[in-house]
N, C-alpha and C positions, 0 to 999 in steps of 0.2 A: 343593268348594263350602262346606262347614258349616268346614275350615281358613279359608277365606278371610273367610269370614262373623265368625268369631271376631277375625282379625286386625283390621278394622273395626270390628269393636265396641269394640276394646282398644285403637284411634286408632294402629295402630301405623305409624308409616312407612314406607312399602316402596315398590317398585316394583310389587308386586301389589294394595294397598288404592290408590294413585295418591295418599296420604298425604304430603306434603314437609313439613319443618322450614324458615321462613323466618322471618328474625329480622329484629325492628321495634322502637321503643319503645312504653312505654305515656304516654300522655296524657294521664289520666284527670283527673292534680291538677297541682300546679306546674311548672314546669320545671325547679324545684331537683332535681325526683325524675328523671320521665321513663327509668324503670328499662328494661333492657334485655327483650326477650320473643322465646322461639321459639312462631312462630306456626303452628300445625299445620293446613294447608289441606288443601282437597280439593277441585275443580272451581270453584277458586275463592272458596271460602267458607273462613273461621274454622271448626274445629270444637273444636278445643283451646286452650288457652294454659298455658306454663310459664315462669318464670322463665330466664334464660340466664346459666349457669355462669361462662360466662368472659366475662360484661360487666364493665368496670370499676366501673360504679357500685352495682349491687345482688348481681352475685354469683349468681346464681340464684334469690335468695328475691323473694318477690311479696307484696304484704301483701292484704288481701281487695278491696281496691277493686280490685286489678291483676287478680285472678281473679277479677273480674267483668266483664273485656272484653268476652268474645263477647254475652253480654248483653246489653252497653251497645250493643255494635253493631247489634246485630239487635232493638232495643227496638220494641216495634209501634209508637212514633207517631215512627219514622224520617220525615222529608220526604224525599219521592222526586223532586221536584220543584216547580220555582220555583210558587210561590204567590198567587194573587192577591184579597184580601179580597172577600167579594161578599154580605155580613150588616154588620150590626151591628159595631162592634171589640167583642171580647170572645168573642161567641159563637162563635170556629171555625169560619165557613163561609168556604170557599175556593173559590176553581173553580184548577186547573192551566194554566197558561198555559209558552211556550216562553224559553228565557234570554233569545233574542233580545227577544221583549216587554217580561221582568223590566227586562231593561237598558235600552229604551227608555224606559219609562216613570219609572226613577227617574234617569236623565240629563234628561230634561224636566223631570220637576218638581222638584229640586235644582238644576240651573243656574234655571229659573226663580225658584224663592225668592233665589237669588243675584244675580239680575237685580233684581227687585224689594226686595228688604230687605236684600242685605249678605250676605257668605261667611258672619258671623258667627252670622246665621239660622238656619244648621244647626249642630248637634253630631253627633261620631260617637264612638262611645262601642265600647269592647271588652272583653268578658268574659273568659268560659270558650271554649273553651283559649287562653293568650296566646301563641300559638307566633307569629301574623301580627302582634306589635303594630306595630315599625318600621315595615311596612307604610301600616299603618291610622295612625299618627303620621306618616308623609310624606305619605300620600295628601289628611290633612285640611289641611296645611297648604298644598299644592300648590293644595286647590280655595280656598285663601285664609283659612279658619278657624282659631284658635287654639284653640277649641272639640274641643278632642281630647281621653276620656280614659279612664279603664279601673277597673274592680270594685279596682282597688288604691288608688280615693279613699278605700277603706274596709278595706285591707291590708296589709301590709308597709312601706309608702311613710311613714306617720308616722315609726315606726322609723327608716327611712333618715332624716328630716329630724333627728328627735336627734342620730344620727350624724353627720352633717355639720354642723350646729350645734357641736357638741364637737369631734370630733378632722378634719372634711372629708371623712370617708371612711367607709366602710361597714368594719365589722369582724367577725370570728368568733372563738368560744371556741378555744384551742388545747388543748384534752383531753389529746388522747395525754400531753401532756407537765407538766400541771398533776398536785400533789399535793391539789388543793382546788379542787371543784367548783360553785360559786353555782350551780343550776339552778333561777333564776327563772319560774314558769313552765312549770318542765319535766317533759314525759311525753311520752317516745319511744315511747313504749306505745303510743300512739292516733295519734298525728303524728310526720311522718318515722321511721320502722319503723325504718330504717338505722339510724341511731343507736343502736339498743340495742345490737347487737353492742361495738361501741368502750367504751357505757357500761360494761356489765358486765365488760370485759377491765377496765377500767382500776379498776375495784372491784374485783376482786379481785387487783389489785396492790399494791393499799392506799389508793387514792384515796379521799379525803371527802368525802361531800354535803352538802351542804345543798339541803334542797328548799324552795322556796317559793311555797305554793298553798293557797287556803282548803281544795279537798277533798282526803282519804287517796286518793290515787290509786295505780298500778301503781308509779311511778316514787317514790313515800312508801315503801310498802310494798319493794321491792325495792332501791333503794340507799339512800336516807337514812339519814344517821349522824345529824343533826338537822331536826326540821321545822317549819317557821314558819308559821303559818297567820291570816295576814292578809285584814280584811275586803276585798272587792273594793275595788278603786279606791284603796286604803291604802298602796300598794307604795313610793310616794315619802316619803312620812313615816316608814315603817320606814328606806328605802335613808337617809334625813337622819338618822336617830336612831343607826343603826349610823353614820356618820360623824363624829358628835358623839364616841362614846365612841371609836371608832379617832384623834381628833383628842388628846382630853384625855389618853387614854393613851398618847400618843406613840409609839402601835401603825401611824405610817405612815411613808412612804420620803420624807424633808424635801427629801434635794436630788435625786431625781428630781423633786417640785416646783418646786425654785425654778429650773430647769433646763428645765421642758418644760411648764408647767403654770401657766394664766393666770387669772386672780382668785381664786387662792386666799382671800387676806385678806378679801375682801367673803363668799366661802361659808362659809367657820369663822367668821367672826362668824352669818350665820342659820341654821346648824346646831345652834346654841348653843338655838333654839327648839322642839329636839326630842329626849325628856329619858326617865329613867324618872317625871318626875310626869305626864306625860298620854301616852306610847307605848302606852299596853295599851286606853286612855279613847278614843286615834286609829283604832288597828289592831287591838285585839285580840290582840296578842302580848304576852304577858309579858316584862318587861322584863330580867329573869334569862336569857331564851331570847337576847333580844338582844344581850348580853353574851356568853353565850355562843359565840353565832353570831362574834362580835369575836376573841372569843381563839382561834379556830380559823383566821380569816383571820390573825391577828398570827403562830398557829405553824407556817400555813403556808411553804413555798418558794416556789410559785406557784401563783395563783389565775386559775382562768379563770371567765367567770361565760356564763350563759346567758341573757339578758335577753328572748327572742320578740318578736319583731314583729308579730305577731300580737292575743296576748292583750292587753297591757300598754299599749297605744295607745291600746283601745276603753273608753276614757273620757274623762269631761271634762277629767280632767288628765292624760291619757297621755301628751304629749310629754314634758311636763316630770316625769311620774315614772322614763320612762324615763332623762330625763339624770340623775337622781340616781342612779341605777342605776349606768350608766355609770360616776359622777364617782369609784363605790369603785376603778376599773379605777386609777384616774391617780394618785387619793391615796396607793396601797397601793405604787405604781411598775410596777403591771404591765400598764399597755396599751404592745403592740408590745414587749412582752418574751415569750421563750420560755416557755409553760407559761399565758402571760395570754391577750390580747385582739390578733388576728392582723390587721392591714388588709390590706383588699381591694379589689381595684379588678374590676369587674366584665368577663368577656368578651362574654356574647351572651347575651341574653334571663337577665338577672339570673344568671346562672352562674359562679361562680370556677373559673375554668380554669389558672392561669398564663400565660396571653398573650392578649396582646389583639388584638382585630379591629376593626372601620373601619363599627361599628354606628353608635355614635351619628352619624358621622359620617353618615349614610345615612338616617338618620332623622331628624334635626333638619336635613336640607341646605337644605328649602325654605320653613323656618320665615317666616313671610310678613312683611313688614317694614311696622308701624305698623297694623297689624291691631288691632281693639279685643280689649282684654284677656279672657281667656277667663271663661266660669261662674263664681262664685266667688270671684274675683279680688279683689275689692272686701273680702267677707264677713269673707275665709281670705287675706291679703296674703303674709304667709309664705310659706305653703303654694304659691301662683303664683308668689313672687320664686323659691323653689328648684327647683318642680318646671315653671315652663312649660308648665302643662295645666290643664285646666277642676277643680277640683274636682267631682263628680259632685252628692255631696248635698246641693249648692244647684240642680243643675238642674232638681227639679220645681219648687221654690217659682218659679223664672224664667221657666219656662215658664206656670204659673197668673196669675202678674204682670206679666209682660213687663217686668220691669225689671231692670237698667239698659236691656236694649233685650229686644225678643223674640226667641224661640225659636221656631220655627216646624216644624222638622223632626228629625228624629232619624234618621240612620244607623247601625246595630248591627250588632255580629257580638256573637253567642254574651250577650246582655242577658238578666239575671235580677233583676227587678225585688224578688226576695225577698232578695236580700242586701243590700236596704238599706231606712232607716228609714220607716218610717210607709208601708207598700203603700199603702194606701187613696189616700193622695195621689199617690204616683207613677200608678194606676190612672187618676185621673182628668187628669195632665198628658199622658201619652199619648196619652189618650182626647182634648184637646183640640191635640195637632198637627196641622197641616196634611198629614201627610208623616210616616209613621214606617215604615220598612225595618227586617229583624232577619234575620240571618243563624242558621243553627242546625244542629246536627245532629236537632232533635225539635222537635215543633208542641208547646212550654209555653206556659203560661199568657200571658208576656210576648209571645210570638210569634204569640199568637190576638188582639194588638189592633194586629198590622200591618197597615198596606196591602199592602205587596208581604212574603211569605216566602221566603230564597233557601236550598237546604239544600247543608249543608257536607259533609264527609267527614271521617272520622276520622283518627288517625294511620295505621294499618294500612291506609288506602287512597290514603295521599300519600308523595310522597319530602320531606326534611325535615333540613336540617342542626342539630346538635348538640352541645354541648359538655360537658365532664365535668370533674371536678377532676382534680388530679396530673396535666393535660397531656394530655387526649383529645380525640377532634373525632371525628365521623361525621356522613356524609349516605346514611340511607335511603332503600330505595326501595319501592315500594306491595309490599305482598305477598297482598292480595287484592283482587277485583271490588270498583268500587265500589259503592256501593249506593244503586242509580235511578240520578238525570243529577245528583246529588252532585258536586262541585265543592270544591279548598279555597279555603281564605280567602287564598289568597294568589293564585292564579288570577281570582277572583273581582276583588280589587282591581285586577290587573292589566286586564283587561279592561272595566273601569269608565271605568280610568282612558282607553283608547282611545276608549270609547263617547262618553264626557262633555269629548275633547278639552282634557283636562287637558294644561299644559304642563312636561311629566316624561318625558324620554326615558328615561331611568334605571328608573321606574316601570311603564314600558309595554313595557321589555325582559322582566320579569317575574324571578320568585325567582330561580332559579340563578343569574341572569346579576348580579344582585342581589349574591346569596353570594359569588361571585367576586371580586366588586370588594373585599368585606369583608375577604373573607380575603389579600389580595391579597400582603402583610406578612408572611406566612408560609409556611416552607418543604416547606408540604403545598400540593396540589393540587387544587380540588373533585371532578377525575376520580378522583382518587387515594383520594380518598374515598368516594367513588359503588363506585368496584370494592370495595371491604373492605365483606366481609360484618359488621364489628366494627367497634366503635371504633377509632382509630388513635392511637397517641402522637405530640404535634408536637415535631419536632427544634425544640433551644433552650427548653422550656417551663420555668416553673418558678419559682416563688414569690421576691420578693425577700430576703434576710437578714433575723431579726429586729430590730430598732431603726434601719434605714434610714430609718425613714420618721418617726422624732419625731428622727432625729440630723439629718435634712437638709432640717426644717422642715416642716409640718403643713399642709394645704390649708385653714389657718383667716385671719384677719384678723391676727392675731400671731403665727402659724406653729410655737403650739401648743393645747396640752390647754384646751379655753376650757370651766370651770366659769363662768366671766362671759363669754358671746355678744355679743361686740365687732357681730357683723351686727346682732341685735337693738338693742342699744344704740343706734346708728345710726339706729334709724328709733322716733322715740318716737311718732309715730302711728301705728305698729300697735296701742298697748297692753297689749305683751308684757313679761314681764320675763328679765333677761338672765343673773340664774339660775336655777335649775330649784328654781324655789316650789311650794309643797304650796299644795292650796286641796283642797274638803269637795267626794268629789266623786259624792254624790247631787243631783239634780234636785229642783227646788220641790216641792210639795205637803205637805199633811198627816200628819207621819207615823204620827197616830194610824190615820188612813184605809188610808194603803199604809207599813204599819209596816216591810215587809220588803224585800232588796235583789234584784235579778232578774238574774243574771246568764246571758248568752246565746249567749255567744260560746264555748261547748268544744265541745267533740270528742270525736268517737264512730269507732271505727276502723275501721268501716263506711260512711260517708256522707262526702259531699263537698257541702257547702251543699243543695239540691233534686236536685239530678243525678242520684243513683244510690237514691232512694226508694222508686221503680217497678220496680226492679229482685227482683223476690219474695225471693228468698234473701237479701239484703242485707238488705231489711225487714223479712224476717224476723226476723232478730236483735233489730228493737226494733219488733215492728209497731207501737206503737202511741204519740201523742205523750205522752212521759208527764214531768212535770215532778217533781224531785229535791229531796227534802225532806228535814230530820234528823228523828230520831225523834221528837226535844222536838216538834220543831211538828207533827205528824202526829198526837201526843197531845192536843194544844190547839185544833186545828182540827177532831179528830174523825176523822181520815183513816183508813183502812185503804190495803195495796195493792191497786193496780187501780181505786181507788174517784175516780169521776168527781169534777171539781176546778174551781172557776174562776182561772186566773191572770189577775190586773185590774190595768191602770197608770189613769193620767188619761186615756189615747189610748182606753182600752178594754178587751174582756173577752177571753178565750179557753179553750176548753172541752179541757180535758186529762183525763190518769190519773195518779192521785198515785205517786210512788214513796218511799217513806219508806227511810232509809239512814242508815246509822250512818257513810259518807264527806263528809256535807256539815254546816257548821257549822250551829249553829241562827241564825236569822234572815235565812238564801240562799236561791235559790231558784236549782237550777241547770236549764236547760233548752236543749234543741237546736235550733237554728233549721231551717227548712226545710221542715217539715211544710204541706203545701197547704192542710190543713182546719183547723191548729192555729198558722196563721202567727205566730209571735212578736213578727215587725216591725212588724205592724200595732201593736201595742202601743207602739211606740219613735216618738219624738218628731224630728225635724229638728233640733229648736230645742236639743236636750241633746245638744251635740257638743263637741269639745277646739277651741277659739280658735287654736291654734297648726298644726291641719293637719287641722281640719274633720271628723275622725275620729270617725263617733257613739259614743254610751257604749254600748254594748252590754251590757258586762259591768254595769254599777251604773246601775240604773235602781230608783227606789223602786216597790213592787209591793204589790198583799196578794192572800191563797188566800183561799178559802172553799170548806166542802166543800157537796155536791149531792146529794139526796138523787134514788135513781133514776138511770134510763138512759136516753139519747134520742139520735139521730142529728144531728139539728140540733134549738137551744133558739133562745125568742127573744133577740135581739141578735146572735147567728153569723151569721156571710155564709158561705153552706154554699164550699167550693172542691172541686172538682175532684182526686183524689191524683196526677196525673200531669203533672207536671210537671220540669225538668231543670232 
């Protein structure tokens, strides 16, 4: 007994603890990741988790979010069961009602707002995890709405619109094989884990860095050969100044230009507007450093650069800083060359795999024809000519206005109203829907001012197809109980879609039969996949040659490299411009008042937006919200650490803990979003967003601290919040 007792306690697998190894992914963050996991059961339940050795993608290592699964799973404000408001919205009273109710009720009152005001009445909107989006993208436009959209009106998605804007296509760094690395942006430290491995092999093969980021970060400190440390929002006016001197010093590749590469002569002429007499007055980089930064790309072989989609958007001028980013790839000759910038065409749920599947086809099949234009559309023209979906951070203002037409309902899966601008306001367009549903795995804050709550399931309790780079594909299968009458989101749709008499055979077959069709193209099998406990390699995979794709013409309007945006041009009532211009990009007010800049958008290699807060051990590592200061201003404000703080925009105030650090420049303020009590967003504006893809400024919002003297739980002006939240 006390052997066997030991062996349990030490989670060992056997046949005598009833202990099995079943292997799942994890879901926690993107699906770029979606890293491989042995799942250590026992009557059903999680009790362990470890990374899995021989997955393609991660290898066995986990980074702390992934070993915080069973956690996540087993978090106490799990929903066990569909939901049904019976308070107030806001206050979390529910009473439990049966699916069958859930579904009747929100098949009534969404065909009825459809009946009375137009498909367009509703929006359905998708968060956290996007594993269902195709889904939730067929299902809205089946019930007739183009009002479809996802937390990526505020991620990734800008990015892509640069890219396609320039070369038509989504591209990636080719590391391995570059001698010189731009890493914009970059710290594999804290985001995407994986990558460090690659990084540091390729450092110490003699590769070069260059970092570029206001704060000394893991990724400064551990590979930079140089570091550039530009104010937020700056990044485009360095990217034009370093192309001025690569231009004048005839440090770039002329007829990979005149070859593949279109408006050159209109960008080298306004390049010419960014110089060493005002680059340091711009950005705060020394103009010596920029130079320098030049003759490292000039003695390069090949340069790959790092640009994030992420960080680099969340500004007023993010797209367009991005393109300038980009435009050193084309000038220098190395996008779509070996060692540069690699295009990509995407497989399945934003994945570069090497072959493709019959997603979008499946997703876009039943795009509704003559449909009024979605949220946004109007605002962010761009933004809907390329992406075909609502932009999101115009939907509370629409819903408060009812204009161009109203909003009346909201259907969600996985909605968290803290990733985006100005809560306060979203709190109250919610508050005035007629009709708002959220799907969730946990009763947050968003999901306590539903009508109906439907709760979902996690990875580890669904089967789930998958893709990987270098040629992999898997479809899991649940490997533990669900937990309660949990459901996924992709079941969920399906049976909506029966309830509410949608006309979608396709739809009402449900996933697998779904997948099937997708993968149809390919010399794998869904069964074939179902049986492999691993990922599988697909016969035929495998990335096109490098320079195919600028030698056999570019998915652009000219059919190359457009530093001058022939689509833009084209439409002079957007009031865009058609190269990638620099503009100043803090927001109005005072700056004696909010002298300082607020940046909000990094990352902590612990958290995932609100999700994993609640999680003790995770929060542990930062319990508490605490806002990042240099030492200058911590001397000038009076600060000590730990010592209570206010960070103030125009929107408003919020009560933090200072953190003083010799990694962030003087006059930033770096701080982490997600905190329940210490929301950021409240602070952020709707109306300080990028024009070209509606992406709010997160990072460059004007701010000022003041310290506080004393301690208090709640002061006045705090709206006290709840910490639980996902």
């Amino acid at each position: 007994m006390d052997s066997l007792n030991e062996l349990i306690k030490g989670k060992i697998p056997c046949e005598e603890t009833g202990i099995q190894i079943r292997h799942t992914l994890c879901a926690i963050c993107s699906p770029a990741n979606n890293c491989g996991i042995d799942a250590y059961v026992k009557d059903g339940r999680l009790i362990k988790v470890e990374g899995t050795q021989e997955h393609p993608k991660n290898h066995g290592f986990l980074c702390t979010k992934g070993q915080a699964n069973r956690a996540f799973i087993y978090r106490k404000d799990r929903i066990l069961t569909p939901l049904k408001r019976v308070g107030e919205r806001g206050e979390g009273k529910f009473q439990a009602i049966s699916w069958e109710e859930a579904y009747g009720e929100i098949a009534a009152r969404l065909n009825g707002i459809k009946a009375e005001d137009g498909p367009e009445a509703v929006a359905f909107f998708g968060g956290y995890n996007k594993w269902y989006r195709p889904w939730l993208r067929r299902f809205a436009h089946s019930f007739g709405s183009m009002n479809y959209g996802t937390e990526s009106s505020t991620c990734m998605t800008g990015g892509w619109i640069a890219w396609k804007l320039s070369s038509g296509r989504l591209s990636s760094p080719d590391m391995g094989n570059c001698d010189l690395f731009l890493g914009w942006a970059y710290n594999p430290y804290y985001s995407r884990y994986l990558n460090v491995k690659l990084a540091e092999e390729c450092k110490g093969k003699g590769t070069k860095f260059i970092i570029v980021d206001p704060r000394i970060t893991p990724a400064v400190e551990k590979l930079a050969d140089l570091h550039l440390r530009p104010y937020p929002g700056t990044d485009g006016a360095l990217a034009l100044c370093m192309a001025n001197i690569l231009i004048q010093k005839g440090w770039i590749d002329q007829e990979y230009i005149d070859t593949y590469v279109h408006g050159f002569a209109e960008y080298a002429e306004y390049v010419k507007n960014f110089h060493g007499g005002n680059i340091e007055a711009l950005t705060g980089v020394p103009y010596v450093q920029v130079e320098e930064a030049c003759r490292m790309i000039h003695e390069s072989r090949a340069m790959a650069i790092n640009e994030n989609s992420a960080p680099i958007p969340h500004h007023k001028n993010g797209v367009q800083n991005y393109r300038a980013i980009m435009a050193l790839s084309a000038i220098t000759g190395n996008y779509d060359r070996s060692g540069g910038q690699r295009p990509v065409k995407h497989t399945f749920t934003h994945q570069v795999s090497g072959f493709l599947t019959r997603e979008d086809d499946f997703a876009d099949g039943t795009e509704p024809k003559d449909a009024r234009p979605a949220v946004g559309a109007e605002r962010f023209p761009l933004w809907y000519h390329m992406e075909r979906e609502m932009q999101v951070v115009d939907l509370s203002r629409q819903i408060l206005e009812g204009t161009p037409y109203p909003v009346k309902a909201v259907f969600a899966m996985g909605m968290n109203m803290r990733m985006l601008p100005d809560v306060d306001e979203w709190e109250k367009a919610l508050k005035k829907l007629d009709f708002f549903v959220d799907t969730d795995l946990f009763l947050t804050d968003t999901a306590k001012l539903a009508d109906i709550v439907l709760p979902a399931c996690s990875s580890f309790e669904r089967g789930e197809f998958m893709t990987y780079a270098k040629g992999y594909a898997w479809y899991t299968n649940p490997v533990i109980d669900r937990v309660g009458d949990s459901k996924s989101d992709a079941e969920i749709l399906k049976d909506l879609a029966w309830v509410m008499n949608l006309e979608d055979e396709p739809l009402k077959a449900g996933y697998e039969a779904n997948i099937r069709d997708m993968v149809q193209d390919l010399d794998i099998t869904v069964e074939q996949l179902r049986e492999s406990d691993l990922p599988v390699h697909v016969p035929g995979s495998g990335q096109p040659p490098m320079g195919s794709y600028i030698q056999g013409g570019m998915d652009t309007p000219t059919g190359k490299f457009e530093l001058y945006s022939e689509l833009i041009a084209a439409h002079p009532e957007w009031g865009l411009d058609p190269l990638p211009t620099y503009c100043e990009p803090l927001n109005g007010g005072d700056p004696k008042e909010y002298p300082m800049i607020l940046c909000s958008g990094g990352r902590l290699p612990h958290t995932l937006h609100s999700r994993l807060h609640p999680i003790p051990w995770l929060r542990s590592m930062r319990p508490d919200p605490m806002a990042d200061i240099s030492l200058e201003d911590a001397r000038e404000h009076g600060l000590e650490a730990g010592q209570d703080m206010e960070l103030y925009t125009k929107n408003g105030g919020i009560f933090v803990k200072a953190n003083p650090t010799s990694r962030v420049p003087k006059g930033v303020v770096f701080f982490y979003h997600g905190y329940p009590e210490a929301d950021v967003n409240r602070l952020l504006s709707r109306e300080h967003v990028d024009p070209y893809s509606g992406f709010p400024a997160y990072n460059s919002t004007r701010c000022g601290i003041r310290a506080l003297s004393g301690s208090a739980d709640h002061r006045p002006g705090e709206k006290p919040m709840e910490k639980e939240e996902g």
